[in-house]
C-alpha positions in Angstrom: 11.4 -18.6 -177.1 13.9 -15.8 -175.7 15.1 -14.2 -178.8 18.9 -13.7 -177.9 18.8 -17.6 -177.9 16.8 -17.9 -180.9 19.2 -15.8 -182.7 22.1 -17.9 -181.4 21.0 -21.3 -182.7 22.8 -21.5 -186.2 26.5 -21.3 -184.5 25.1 -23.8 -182.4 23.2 -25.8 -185.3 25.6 -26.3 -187.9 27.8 -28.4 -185.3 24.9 -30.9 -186.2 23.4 -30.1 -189.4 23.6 -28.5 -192.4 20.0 -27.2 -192.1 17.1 -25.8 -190.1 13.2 -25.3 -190.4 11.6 -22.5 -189.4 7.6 -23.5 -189.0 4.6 -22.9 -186.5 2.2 -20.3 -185.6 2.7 -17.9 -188.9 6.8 -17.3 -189.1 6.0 -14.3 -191.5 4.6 -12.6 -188.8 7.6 -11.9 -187.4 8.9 -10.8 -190.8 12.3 -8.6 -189.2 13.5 -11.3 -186.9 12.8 -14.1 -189.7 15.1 -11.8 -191.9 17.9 -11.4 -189.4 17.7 -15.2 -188.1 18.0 -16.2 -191.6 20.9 -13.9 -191.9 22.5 -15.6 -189.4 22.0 -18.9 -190.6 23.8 -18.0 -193.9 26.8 -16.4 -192.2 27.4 -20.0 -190.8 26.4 -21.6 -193.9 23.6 -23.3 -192.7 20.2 -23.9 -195.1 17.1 -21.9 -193.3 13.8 -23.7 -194.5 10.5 -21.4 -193.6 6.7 -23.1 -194.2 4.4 -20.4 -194.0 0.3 -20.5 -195.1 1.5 -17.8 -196.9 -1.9 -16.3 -196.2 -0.8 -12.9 -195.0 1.7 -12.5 -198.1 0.9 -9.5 -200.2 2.0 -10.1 -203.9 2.9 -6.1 -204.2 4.9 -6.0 -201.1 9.3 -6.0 -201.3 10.4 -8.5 -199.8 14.0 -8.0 -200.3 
């Protein structure tokens, strides 16, 4: 997906719900953009749900 529209959907989203899931491939691979879409999920008050594998998480690393 283009990112300028992925990063759009949550103004577009909450019009229809009050959450969104973020899923498919490995989402944490794309760890900045997951960061800033979920960013932009909370400044229109909309819940951002990630399922990861969790496979490539590394219990040391900051991940605030």
């Amino acid at each position: 997906m283009d990112y300028k529209l992925f990063m759009s959907l949550p103004k577009h989203l909450i019009k229809i719900t009050d959450q969104v899931a973020v899923g498919g491939g490995e989402p944490l691979l794309f760890l900045n953009a997951l960061k800033k879409f979920s960013a932009e999920c909370k400044k229109h008050e909309l819940i951002c749900n990630v399922t990861s594998n969790g496979r490539i998480l590394d219990p040391y690393r900051d991940w605030e």
